[in-house]
mmCIF file as Biopython writes it, N, C-alpha, C and O atoms, coordinates in Angstrom:
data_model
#
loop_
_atom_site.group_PDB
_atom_site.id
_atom_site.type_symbol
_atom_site.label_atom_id
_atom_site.label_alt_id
_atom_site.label_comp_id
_atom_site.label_asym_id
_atom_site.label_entity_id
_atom_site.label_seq_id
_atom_site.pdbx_PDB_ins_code
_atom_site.Cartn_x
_atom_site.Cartn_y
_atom_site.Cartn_z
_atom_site.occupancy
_atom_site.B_iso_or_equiv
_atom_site.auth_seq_id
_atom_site.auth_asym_id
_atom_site.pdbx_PDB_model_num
ATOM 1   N N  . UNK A ? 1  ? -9.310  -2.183  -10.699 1.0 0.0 1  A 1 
ATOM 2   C CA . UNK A ? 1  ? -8.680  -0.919  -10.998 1.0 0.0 1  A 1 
ATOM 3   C C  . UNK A ? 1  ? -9.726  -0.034  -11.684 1.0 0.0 1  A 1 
ATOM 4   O O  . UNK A ? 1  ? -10.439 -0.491  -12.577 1.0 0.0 1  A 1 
ATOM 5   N N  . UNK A ? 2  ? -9.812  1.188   -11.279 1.0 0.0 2  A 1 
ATOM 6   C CA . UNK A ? 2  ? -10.945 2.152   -11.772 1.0 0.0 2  A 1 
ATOM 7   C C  . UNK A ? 2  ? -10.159 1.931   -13.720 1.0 0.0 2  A 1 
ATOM 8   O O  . UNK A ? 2  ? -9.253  1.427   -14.384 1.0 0.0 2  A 1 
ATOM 9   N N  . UNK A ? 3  ? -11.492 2.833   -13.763 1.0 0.0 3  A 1 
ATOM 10  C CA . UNK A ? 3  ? -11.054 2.983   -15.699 1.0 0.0 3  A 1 
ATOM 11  C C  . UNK A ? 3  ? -10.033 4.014   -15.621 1.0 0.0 3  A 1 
ATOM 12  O O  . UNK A ? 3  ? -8.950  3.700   -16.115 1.0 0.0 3  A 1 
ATOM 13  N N  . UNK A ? 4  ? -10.132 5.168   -15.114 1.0 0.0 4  A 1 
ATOM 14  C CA . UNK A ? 4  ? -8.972  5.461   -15.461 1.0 0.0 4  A 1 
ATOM 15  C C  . UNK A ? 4  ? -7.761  5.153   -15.115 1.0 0.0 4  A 1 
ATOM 16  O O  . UNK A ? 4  ? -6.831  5.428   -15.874 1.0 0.0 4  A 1 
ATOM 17  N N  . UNK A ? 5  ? -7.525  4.459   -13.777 1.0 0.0 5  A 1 
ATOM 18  C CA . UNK A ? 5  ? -6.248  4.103   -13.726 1.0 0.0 5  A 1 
ATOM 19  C C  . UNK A ? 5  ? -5.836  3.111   -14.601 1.0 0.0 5  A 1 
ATOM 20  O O  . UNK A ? 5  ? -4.658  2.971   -14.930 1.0 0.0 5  A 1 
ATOM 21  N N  . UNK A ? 6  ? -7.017  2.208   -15.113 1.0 0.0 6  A 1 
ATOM 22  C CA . UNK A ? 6  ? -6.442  1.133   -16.435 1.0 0.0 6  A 1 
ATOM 23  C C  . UNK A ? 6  ? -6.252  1.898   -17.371 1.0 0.0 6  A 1 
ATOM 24  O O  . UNK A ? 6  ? -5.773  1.168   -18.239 1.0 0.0 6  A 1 
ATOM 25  N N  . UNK A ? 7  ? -6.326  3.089   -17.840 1.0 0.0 7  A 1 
ATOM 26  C CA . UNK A ? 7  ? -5.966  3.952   -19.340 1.0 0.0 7  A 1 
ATOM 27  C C  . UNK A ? 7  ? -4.299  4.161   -18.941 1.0 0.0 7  A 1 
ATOM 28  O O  . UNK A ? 7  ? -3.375  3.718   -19.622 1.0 0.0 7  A 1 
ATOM 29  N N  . UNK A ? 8  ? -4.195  4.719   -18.039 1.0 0.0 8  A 1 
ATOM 30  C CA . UNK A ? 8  ? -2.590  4.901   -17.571 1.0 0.0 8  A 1 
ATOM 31  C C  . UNK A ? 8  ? -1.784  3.871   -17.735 1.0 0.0 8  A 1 
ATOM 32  O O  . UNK A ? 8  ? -0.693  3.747   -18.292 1.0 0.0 8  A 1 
ATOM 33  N N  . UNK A ? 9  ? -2.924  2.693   -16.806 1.0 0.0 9  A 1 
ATOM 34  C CA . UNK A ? 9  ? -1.468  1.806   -16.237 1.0 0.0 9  A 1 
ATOM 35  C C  . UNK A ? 9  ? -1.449  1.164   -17.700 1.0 0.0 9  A 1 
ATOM 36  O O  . UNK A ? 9  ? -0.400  1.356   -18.316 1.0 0.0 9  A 1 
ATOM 37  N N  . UNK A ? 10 ? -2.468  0.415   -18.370 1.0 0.0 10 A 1 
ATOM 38  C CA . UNK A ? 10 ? -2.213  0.102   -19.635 1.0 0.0 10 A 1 
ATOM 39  C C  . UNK A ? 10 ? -1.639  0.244   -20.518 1.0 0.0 10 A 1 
ATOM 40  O O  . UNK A ? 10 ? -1.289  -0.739  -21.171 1.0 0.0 10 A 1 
ATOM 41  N N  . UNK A ? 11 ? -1.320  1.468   -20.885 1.0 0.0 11 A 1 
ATOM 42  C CA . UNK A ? 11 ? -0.591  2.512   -21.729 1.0 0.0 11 A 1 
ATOM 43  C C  . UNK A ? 11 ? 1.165   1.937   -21.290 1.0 0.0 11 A 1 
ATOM 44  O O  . UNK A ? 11 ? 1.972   1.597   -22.154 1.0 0.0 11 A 1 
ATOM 45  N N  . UNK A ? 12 ? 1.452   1.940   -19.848 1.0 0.0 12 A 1 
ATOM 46  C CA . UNK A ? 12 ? 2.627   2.150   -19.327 1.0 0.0 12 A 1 
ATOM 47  C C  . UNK A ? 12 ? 2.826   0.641   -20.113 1.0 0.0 12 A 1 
ATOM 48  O O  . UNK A ? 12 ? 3.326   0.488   -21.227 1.0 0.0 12 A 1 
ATOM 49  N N  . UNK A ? 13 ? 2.361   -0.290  -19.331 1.0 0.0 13 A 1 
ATOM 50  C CA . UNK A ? 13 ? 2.394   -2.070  -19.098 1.0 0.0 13 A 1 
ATOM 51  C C  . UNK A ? 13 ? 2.792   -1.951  -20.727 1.0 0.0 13 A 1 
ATOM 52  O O  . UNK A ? 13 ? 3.928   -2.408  -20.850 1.0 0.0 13 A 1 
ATOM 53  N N  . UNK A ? 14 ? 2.261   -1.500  -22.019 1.0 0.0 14 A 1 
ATOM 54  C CA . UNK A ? 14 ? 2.813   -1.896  -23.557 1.0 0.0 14 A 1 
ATOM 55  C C  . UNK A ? 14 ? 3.935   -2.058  -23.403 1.0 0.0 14 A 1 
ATOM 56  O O  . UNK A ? 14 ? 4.530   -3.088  -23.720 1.0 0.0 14 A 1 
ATOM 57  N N  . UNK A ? 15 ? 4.664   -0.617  -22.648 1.0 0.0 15 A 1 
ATOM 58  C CA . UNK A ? 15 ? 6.305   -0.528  -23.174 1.0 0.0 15 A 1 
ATOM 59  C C  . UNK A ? 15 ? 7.257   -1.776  -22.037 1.0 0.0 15 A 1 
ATOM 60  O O  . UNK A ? 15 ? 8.442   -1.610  -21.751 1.0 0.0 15 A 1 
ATOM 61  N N  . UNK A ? 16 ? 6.607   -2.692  -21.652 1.0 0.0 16 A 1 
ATOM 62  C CA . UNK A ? 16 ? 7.663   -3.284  -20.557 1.0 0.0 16 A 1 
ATOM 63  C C  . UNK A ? 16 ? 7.663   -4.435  -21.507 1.0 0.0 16 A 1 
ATOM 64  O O  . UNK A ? 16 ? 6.889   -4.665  -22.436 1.0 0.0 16 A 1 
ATOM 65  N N  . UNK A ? 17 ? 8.878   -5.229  -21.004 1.0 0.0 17 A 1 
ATOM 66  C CA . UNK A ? 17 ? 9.765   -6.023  -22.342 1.0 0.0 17 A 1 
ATOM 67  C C  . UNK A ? 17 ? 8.751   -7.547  -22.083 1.0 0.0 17 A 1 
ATOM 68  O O  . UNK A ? 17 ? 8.765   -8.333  -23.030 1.0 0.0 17 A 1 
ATOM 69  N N  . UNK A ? 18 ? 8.254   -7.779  -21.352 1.0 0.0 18 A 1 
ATOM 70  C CA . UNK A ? 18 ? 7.268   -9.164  -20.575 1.0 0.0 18 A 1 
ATOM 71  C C  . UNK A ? 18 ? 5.851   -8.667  -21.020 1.0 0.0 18 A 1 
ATOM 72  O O  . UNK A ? 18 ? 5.439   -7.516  -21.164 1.0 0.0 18 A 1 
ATOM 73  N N  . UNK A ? 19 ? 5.284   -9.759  -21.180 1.0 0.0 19 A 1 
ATOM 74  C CA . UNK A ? 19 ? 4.053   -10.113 -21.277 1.0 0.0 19 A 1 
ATOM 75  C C  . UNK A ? 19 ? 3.084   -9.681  -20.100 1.0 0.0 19 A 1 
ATOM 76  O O  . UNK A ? 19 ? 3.655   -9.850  -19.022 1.0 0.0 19 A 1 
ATOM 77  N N  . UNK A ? 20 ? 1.720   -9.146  -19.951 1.0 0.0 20 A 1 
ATOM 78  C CA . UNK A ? 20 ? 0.809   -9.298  -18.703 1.0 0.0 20 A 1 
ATOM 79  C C  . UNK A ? 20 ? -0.159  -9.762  -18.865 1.0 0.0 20 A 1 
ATOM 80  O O  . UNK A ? 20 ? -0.635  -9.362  -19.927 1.0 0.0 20 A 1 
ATOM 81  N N  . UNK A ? 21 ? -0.933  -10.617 -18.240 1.0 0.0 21 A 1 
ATOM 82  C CA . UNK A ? 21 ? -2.136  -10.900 -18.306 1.0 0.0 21 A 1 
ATOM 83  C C  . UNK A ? 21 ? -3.071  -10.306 -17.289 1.0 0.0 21 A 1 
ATOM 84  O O  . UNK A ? 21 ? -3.364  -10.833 -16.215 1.0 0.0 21 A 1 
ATOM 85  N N  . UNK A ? 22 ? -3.518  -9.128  -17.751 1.0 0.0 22 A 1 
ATOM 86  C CA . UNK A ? 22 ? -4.970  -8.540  -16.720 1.0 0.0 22 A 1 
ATOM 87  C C  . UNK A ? 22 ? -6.113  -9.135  -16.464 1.0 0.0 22 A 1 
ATOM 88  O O  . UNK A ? 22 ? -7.091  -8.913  -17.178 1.0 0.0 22 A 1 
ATOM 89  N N  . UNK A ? 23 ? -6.176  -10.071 -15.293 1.0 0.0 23 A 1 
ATOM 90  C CA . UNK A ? 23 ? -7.421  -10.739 -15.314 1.0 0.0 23 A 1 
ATOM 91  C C  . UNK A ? 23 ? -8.528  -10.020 -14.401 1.0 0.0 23 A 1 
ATOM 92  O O  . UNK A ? 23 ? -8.224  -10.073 -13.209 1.0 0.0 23 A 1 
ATOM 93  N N  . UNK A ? 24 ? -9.780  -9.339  -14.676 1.0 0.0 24 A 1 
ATOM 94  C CA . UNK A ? 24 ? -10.254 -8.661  -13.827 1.0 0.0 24 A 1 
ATOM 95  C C  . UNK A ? 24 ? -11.942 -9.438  -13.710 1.0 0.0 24 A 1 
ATOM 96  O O  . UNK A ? 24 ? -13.001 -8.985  -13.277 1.0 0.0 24 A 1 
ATOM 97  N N  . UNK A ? 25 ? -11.556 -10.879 -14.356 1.0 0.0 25 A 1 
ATOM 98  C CA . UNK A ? 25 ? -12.789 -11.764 -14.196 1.0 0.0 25 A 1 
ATOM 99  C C  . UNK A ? 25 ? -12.183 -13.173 -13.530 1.0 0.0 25 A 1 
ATOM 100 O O  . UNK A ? 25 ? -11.330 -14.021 -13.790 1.0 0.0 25 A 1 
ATOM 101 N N  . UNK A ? 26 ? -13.285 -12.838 -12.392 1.0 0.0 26 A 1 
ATOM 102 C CA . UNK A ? 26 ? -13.177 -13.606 -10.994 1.0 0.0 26 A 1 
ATOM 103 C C  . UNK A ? 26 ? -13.400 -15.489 -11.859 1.0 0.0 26 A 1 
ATOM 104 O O  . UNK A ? 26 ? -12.771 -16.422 -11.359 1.0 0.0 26 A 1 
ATOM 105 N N  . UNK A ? 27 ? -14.190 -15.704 -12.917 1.0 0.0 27 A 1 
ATOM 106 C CA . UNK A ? 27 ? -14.008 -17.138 -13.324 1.0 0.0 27 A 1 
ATOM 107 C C  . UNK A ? 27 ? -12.418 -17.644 -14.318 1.0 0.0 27 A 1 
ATOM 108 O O  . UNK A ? 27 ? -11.897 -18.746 -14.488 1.0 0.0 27 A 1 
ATOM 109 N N  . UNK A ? 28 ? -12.005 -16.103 -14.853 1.0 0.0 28 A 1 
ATOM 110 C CA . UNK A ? 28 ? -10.671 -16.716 -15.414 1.0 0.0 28 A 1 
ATOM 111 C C  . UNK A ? 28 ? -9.464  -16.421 -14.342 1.0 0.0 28 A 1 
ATOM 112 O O  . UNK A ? 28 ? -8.314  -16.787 -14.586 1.0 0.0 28 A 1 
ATOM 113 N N  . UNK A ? 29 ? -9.723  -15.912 -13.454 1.0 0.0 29 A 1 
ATOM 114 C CA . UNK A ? 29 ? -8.890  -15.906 -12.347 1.0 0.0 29 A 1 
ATOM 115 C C  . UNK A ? 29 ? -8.412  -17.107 -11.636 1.0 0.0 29 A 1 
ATOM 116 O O  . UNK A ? 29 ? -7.248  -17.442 -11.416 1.0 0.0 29 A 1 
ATOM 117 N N  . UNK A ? 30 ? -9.814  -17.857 -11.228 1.0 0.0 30 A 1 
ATOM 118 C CA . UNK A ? 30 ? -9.779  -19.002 -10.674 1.0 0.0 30 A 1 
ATOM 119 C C  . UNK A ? 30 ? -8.860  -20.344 -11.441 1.0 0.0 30 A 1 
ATOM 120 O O  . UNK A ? 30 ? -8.740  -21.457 -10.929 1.0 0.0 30 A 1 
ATOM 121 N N  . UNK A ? 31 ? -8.319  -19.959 -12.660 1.0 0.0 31 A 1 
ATOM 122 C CA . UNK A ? 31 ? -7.689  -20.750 -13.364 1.0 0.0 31 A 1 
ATOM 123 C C  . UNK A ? 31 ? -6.218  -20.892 -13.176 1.0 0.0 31 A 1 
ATOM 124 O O  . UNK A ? 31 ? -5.407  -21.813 -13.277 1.0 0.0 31 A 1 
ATOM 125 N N  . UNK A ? 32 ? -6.185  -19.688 -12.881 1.0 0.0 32 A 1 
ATOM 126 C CA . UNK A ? 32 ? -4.628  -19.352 -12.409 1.0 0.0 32 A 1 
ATOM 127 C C  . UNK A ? 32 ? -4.283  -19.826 -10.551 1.0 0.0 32 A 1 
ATOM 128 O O  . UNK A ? 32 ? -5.165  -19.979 -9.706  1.0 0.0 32 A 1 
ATOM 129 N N  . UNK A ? 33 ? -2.470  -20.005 -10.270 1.0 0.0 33 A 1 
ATOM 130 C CA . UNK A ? 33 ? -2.502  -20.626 -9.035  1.0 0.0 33 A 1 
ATOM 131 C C  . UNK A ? 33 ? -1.933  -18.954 -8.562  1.0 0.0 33 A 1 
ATOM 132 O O  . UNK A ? 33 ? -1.358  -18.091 -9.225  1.0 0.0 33 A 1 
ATOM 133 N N  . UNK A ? 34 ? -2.493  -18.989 -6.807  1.0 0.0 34 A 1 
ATOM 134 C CA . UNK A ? 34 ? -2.364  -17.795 -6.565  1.0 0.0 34 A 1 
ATOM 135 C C  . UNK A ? 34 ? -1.271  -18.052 -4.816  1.0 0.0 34 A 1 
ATOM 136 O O  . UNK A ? 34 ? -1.010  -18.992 -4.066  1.0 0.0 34 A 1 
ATOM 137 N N  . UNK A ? 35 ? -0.984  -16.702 -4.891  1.0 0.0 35 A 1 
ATOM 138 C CA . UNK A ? 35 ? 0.058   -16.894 -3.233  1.0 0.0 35 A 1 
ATOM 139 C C  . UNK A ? 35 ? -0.293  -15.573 -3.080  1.0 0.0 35 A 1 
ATOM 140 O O  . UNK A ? 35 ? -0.221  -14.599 -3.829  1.0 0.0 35 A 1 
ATOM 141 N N  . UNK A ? 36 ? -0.777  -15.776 -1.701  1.0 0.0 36 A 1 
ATOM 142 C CA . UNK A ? 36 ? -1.004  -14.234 -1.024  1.0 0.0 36 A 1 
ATOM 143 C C  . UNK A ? 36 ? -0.080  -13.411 -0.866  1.0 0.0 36 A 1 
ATOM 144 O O  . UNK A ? 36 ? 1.060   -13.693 -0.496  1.0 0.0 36 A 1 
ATOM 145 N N  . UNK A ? 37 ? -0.480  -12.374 -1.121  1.0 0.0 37 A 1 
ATOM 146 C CA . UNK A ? 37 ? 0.407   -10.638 -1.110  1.0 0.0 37 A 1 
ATOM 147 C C  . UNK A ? 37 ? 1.967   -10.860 -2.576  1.0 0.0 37 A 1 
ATOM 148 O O  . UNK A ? 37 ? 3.004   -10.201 -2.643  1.0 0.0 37 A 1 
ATOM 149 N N  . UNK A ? 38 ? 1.499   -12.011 -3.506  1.0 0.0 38 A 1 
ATOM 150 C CA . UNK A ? 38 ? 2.236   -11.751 -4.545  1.0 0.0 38 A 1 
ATOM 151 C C  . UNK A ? 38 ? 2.097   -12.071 -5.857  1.0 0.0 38 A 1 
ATOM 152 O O  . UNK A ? 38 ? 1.607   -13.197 -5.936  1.0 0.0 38 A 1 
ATOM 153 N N  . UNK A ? 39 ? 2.355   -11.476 -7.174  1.0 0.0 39 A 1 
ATOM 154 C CA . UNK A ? 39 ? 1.858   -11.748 -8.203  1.0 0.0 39 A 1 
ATOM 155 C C  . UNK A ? 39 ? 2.207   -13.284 -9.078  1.0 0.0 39 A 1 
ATOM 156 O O  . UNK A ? 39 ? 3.323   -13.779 -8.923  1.0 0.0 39 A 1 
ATOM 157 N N  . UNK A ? 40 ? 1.552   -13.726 -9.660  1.0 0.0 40 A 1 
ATOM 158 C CA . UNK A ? 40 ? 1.954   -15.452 -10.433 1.0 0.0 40 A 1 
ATOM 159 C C  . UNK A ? 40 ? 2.826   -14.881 -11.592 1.0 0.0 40 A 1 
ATOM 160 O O  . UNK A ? 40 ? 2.561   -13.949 -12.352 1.0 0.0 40 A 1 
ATOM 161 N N  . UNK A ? 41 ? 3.792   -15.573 -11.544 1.0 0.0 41 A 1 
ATOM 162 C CA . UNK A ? 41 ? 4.744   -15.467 -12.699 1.0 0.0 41 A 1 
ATOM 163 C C  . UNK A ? 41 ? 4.982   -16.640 -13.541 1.0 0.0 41 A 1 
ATOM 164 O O  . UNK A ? 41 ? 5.935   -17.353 -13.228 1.0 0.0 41 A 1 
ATOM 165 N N  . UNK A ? 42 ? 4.227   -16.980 -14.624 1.0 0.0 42 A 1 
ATOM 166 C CA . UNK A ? 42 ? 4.712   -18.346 -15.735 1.0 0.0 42 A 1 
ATOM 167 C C  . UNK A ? 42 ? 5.187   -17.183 -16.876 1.0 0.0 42 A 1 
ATOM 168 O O  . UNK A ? 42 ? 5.009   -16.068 -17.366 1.0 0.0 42 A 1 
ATOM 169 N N  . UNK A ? 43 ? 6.243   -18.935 -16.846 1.0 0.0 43 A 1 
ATOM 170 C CA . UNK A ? 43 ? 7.318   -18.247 -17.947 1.0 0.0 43 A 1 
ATOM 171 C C  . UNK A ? 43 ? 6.928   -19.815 -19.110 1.0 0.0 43 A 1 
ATOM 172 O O  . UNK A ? 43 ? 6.767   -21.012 -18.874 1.0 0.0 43 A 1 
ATOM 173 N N  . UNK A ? 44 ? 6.908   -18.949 -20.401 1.0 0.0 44 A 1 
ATOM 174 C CA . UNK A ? 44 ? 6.030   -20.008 -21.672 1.0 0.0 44 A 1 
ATOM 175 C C  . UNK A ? 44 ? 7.310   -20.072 -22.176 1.0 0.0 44 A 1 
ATOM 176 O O  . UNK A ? 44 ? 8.312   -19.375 -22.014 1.0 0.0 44 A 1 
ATOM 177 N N  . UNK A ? 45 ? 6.997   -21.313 -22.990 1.0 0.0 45 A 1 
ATOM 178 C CA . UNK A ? 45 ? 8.352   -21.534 -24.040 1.0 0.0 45 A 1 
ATOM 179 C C  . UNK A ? 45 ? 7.535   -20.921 -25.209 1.0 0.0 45 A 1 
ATOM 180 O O  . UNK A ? 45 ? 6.499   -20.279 -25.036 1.0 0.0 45 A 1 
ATOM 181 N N  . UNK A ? 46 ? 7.952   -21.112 -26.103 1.0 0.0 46 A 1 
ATOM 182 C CA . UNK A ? 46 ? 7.622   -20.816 -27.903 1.0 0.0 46 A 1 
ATOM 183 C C  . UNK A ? 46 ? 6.369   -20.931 -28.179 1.0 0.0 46 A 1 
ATOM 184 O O  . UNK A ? 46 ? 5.727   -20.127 -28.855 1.0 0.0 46 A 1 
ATOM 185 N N  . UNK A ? 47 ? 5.937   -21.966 -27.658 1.0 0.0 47 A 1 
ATOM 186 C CA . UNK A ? 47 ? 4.698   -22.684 -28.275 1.0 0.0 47 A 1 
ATOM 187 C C  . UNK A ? 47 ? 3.507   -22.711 -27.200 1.0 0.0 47 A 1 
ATOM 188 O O  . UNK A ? 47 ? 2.401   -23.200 -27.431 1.0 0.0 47 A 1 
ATOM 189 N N  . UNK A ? 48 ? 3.816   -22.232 -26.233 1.0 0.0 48 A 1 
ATOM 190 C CA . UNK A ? 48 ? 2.870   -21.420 -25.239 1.0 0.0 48 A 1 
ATOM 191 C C  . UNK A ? 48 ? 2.821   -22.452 -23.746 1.0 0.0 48 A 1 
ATOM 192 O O  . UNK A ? 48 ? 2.145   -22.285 -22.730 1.0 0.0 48 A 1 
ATOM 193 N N  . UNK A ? 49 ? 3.663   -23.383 -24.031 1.0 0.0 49 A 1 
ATOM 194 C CA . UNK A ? 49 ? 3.715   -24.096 -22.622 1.0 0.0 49 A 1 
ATOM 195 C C  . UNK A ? 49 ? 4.446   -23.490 -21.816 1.0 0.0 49 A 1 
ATOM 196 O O  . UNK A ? 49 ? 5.332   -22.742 -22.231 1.0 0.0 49 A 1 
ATOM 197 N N  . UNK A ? 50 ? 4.195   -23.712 -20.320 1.0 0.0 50 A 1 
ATOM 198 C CA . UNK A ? 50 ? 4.364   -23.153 -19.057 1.0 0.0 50 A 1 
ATOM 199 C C  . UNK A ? 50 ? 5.554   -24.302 -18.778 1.0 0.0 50 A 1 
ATOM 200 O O  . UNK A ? 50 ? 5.420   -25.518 -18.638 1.0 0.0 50 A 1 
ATOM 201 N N  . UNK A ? 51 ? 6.820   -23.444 -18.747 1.0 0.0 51 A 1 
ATOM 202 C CA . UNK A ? 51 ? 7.947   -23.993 -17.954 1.0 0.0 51 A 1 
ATOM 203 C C  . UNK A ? 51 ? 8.148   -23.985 -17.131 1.0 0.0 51 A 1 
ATOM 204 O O  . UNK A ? 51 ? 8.708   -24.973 -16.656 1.0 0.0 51 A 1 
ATOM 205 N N  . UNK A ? 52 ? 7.827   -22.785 -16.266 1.0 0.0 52 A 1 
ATOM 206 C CA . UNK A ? 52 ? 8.039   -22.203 -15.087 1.0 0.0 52 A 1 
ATOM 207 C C  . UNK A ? 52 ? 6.970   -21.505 -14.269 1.0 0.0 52 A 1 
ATOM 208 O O  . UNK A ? 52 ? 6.397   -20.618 -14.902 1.0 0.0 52 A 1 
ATOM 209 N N  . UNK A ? 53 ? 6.616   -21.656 -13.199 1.0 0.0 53 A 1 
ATOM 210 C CA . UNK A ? 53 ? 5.333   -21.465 -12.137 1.0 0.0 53 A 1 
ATOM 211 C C  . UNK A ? 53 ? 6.470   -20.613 -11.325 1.0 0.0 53 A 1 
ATOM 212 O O  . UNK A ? 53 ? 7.506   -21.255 -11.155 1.0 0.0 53 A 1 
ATOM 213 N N  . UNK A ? 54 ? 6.470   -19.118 -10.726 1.0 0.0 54 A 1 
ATOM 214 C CA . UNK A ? 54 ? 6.945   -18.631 -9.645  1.0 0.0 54 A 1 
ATOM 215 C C  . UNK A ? 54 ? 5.900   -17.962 -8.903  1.0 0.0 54 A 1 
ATOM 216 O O  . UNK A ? 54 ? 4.687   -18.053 -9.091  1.0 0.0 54 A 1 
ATOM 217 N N  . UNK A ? 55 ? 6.663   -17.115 -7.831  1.0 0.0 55 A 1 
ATOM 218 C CA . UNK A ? 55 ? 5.252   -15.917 -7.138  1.0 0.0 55 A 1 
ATOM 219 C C  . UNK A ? 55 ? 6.568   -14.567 -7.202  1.0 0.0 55 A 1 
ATOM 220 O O  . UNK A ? 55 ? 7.763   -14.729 -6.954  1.0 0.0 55 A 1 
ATOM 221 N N  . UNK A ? 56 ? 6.131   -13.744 -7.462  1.0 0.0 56 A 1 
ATOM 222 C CA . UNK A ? 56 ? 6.801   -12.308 -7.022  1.0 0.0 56 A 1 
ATOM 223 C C  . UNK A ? 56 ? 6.439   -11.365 -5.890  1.0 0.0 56 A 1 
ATOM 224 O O  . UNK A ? 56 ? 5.231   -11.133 -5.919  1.0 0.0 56 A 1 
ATOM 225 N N  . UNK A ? 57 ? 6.869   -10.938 -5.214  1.0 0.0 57 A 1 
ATOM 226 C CA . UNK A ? 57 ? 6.580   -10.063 -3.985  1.0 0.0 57 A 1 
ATOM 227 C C  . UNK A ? 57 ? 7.363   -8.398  -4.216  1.0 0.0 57 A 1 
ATOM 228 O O  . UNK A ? 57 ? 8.368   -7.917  -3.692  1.0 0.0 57 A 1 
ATOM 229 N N  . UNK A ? 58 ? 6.403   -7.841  -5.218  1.0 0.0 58 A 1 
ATOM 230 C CA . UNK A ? 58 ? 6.708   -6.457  -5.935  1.0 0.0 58 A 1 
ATOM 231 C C  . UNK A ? 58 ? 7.584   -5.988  -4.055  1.0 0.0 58 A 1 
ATOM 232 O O  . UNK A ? 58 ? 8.782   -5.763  -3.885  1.0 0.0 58 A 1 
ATOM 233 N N  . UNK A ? 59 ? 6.603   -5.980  -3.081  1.0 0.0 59 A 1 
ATOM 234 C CA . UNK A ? 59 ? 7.055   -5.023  -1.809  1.0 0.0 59 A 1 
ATOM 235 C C  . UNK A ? 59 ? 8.805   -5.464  -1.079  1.0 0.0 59 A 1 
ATOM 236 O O  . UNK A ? 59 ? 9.555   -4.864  -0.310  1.0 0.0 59 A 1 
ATOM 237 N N  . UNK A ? 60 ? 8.896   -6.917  -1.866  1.0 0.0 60 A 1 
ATOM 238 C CA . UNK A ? 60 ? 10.486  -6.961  -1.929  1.0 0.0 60 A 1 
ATOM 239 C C  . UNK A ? 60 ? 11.753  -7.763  -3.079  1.0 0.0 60 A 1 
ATOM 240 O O  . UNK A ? 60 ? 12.848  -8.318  -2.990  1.0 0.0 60 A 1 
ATOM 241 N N  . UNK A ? 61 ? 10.819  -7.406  -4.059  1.0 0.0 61 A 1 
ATOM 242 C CA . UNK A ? 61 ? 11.976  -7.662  -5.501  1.0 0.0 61 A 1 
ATOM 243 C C  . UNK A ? 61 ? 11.570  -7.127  -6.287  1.0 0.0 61 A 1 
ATOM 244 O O  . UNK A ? 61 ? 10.352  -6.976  -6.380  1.0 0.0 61 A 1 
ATOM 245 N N  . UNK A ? 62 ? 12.467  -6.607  -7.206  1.0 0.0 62 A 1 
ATOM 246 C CA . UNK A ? 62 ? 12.007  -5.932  -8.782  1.0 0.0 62 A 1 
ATOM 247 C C  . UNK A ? 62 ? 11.597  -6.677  -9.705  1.0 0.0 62 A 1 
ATOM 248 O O  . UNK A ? 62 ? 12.212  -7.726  -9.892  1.0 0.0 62 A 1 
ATOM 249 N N  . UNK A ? 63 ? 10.830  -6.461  -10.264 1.0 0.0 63 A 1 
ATOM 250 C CA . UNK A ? 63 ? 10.317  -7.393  -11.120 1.0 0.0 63 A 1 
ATOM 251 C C  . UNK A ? 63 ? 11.461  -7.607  -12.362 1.0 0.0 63 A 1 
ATOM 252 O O  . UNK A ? 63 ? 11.395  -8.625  -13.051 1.0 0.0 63 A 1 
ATOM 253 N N  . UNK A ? 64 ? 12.594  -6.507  -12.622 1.0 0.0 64 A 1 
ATOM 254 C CA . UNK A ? 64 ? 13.577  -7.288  -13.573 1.0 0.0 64 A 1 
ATOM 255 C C  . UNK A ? 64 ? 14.236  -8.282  -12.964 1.0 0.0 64 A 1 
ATOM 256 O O  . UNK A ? 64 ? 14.328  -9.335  -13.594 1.0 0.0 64 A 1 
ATOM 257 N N  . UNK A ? 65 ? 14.714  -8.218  -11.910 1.0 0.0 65 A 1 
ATOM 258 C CA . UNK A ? 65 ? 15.490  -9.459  -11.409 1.0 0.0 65 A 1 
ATOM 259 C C  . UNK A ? 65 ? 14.554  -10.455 -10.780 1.0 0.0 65 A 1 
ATOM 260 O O  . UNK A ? 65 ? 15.194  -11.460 -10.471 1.0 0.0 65 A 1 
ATOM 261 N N  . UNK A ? 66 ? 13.324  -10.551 -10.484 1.0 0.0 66 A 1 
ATOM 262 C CA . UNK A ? 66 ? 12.523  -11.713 -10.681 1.0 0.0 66 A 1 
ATOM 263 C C  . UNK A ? 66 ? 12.608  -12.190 -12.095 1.0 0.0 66 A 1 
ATOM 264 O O  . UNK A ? 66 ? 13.098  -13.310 -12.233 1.0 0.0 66 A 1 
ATOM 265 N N  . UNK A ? 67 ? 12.314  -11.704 -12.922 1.0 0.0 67 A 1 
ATOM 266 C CA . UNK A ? 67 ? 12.358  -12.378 -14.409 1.0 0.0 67 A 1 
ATOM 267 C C  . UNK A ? 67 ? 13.586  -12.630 -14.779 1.0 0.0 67 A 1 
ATOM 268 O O  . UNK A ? 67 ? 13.541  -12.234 -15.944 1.0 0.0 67 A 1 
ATOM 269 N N  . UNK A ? 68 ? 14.692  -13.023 -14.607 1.0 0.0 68 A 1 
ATOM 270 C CA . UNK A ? 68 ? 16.055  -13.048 -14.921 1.0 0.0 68 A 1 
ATOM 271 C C  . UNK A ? 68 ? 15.927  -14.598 -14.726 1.0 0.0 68 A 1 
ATOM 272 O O  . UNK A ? 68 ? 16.910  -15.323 -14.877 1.0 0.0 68 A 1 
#
């Protein structure tokens, strides 16, 4: 994402009620599991463990009712 579109989108991403992780480095990327044409969704308990592994497909669900 150019810089300025990260000043925008950044700005926006604070006010949403979920967490994001912007990874725009290709070695911490590789850490994460990936599915083509959709974003990784872990959901942490308290203490930062991963309960839940999904994929989202923004081009056909909202991301509130994915997170539900």
């Amino acid at each position: 994402m150019p810089a300025i579109g990260r000043f925008f989108a950044f700005k926006k991403m604070k006010k949403y009620n979920h967490r994001i992780i912007y990874g725009d480095d290709q070695a911490l990327m590789k850490l994460f599991p990936k599915h083509p044409k959709h974003v990784t969704v872990l959901r942490l308990d308290g203490t930062g463990k991963v309960t839940r592994l999904s994929y989202w497909n923004p081009a056909k669900e909202d991301v509130e009712t994915h997170l539900k």
